[in-house]
C-alpha positions as CSV (number, residue, x, y, z in Angstrom):
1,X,4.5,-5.6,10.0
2,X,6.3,-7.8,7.3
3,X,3.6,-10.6,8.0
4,X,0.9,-8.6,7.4
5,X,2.5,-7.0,4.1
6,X,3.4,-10.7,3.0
7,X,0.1,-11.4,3.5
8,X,-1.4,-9.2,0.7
9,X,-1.2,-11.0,-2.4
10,X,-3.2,-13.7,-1.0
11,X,-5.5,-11.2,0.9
12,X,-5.3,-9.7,-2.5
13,X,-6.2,-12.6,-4.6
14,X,-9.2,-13.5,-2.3
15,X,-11.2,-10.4,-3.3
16,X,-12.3,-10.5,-6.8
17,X,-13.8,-7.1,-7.1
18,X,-10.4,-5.4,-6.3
19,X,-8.8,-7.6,-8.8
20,X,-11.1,-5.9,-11.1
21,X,-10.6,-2.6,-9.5
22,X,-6.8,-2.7,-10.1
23,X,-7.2,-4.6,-13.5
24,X,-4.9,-2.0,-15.3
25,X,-2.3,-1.5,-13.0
26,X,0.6,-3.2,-14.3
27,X,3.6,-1.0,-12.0
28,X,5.8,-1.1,-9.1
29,X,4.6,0.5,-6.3
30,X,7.2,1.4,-3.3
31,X,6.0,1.1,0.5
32,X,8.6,2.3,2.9
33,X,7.9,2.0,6.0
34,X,11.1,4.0,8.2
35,X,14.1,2.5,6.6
36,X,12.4,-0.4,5.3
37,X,11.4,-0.7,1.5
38,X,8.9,-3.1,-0.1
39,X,8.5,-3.3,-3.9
40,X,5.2,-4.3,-4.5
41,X,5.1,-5.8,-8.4
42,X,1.3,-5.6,-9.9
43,X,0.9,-7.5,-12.7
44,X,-3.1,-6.3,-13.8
45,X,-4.0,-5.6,-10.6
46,X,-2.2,-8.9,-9.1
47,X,-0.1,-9.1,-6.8
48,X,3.0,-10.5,-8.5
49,X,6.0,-10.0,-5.9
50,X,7.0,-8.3,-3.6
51,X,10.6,-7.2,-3.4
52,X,12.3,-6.1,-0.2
53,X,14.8,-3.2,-0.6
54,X,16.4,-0.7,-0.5
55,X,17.5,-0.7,-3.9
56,X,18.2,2.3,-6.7
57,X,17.7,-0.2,-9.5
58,X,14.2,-0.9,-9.4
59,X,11.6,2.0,-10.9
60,X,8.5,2.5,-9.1
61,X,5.8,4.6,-10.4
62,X,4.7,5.9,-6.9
63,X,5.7,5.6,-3.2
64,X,3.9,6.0,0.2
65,X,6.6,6.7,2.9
66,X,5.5,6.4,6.4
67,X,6.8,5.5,9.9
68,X,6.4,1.9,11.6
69,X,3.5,3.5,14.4
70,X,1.3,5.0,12.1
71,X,1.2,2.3,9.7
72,X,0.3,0.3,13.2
73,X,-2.4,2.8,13.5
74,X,-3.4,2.8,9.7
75,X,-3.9,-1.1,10.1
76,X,-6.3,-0.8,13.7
77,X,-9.9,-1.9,13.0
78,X,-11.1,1.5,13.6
79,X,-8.4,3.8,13.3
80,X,-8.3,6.8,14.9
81,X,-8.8,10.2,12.7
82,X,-5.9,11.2,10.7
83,X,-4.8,7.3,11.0
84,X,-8.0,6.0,9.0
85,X,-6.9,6.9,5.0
86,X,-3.7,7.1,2.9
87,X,-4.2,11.1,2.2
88,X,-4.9,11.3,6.0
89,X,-1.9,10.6,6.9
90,X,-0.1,13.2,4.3
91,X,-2.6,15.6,6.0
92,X,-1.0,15.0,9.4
93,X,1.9,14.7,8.5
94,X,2.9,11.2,9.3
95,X,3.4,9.9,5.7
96,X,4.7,11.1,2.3
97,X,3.0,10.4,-1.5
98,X,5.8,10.5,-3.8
99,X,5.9,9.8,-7.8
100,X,2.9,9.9,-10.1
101,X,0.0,11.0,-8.0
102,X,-2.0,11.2,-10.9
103,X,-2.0,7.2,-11.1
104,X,-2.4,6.9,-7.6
105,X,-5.6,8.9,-8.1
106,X,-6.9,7.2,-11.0
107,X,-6.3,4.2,-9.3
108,X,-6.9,5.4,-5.3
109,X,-10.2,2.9,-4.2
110,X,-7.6,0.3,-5.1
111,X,-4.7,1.4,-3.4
112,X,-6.8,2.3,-0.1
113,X,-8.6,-1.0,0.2
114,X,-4.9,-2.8,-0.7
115,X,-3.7,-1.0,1.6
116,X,-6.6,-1.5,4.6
117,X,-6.4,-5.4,4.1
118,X,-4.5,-6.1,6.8
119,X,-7.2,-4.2,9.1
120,X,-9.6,-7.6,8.7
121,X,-6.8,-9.5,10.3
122,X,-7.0,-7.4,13.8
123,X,-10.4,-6.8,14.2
């Protein structure tokens, strides 16, 4: 799982149309994945850094919280229904949106395909 999240800032950088898609996102975004955090620093839609956690000192603007085997799922080339979107999983009940879910909206074609890149690595 940390390969394929370490993987999307160049996964990231590849794709010029979600560069442009995330072009005025400038936050922190925190993934946690069980009791593991990621900080994920955007810098105009870049990928700047990601910061592994846990950590009370760095502000993030919103956080997906999940479990290890449906973010396996999440990431299958065709995922299975409930596993295939960000806002499926809430729906099931396998993941959390915390934070400003207002700028997760704004912003959400971004986030999902973020998100997905790691699916084009298993298919």
């Amino acid at each position: 799982m940390l390969q394929e999240i370490q993987a999307m800032p160049a996964g990231l950088a590849a794709r010029p149309h979600l560069l442009r898609l995330g072009r005025l996102v400038s936050e922190t975004v925190l993934l946690k994945v069980g009791d593991i955090e990621h900080y994920l620093v955007f810098d105009k839609g870049a990928l700047a850094e990601i910061v592994p956690g846990p950590s009370k000192k760095i502000p993030y603007r919103v956080a997906l919280v999940t479990d290890r085997e449906a973010l396996e799922k999440f990431w299958q080339p065709i995922p299975e229904p409930g596993f295939h979107d960000i806002f499926g999983l809430v729906k099931i009940g396998r993941a959390e949106i915390l934070g400003d879910i207002l700028f997760l909206v704004k912003n959400l074609r971004f986030f999902k395909e973020l998100l997905a890149l790691p699916r084009e690595g298993r298919a």
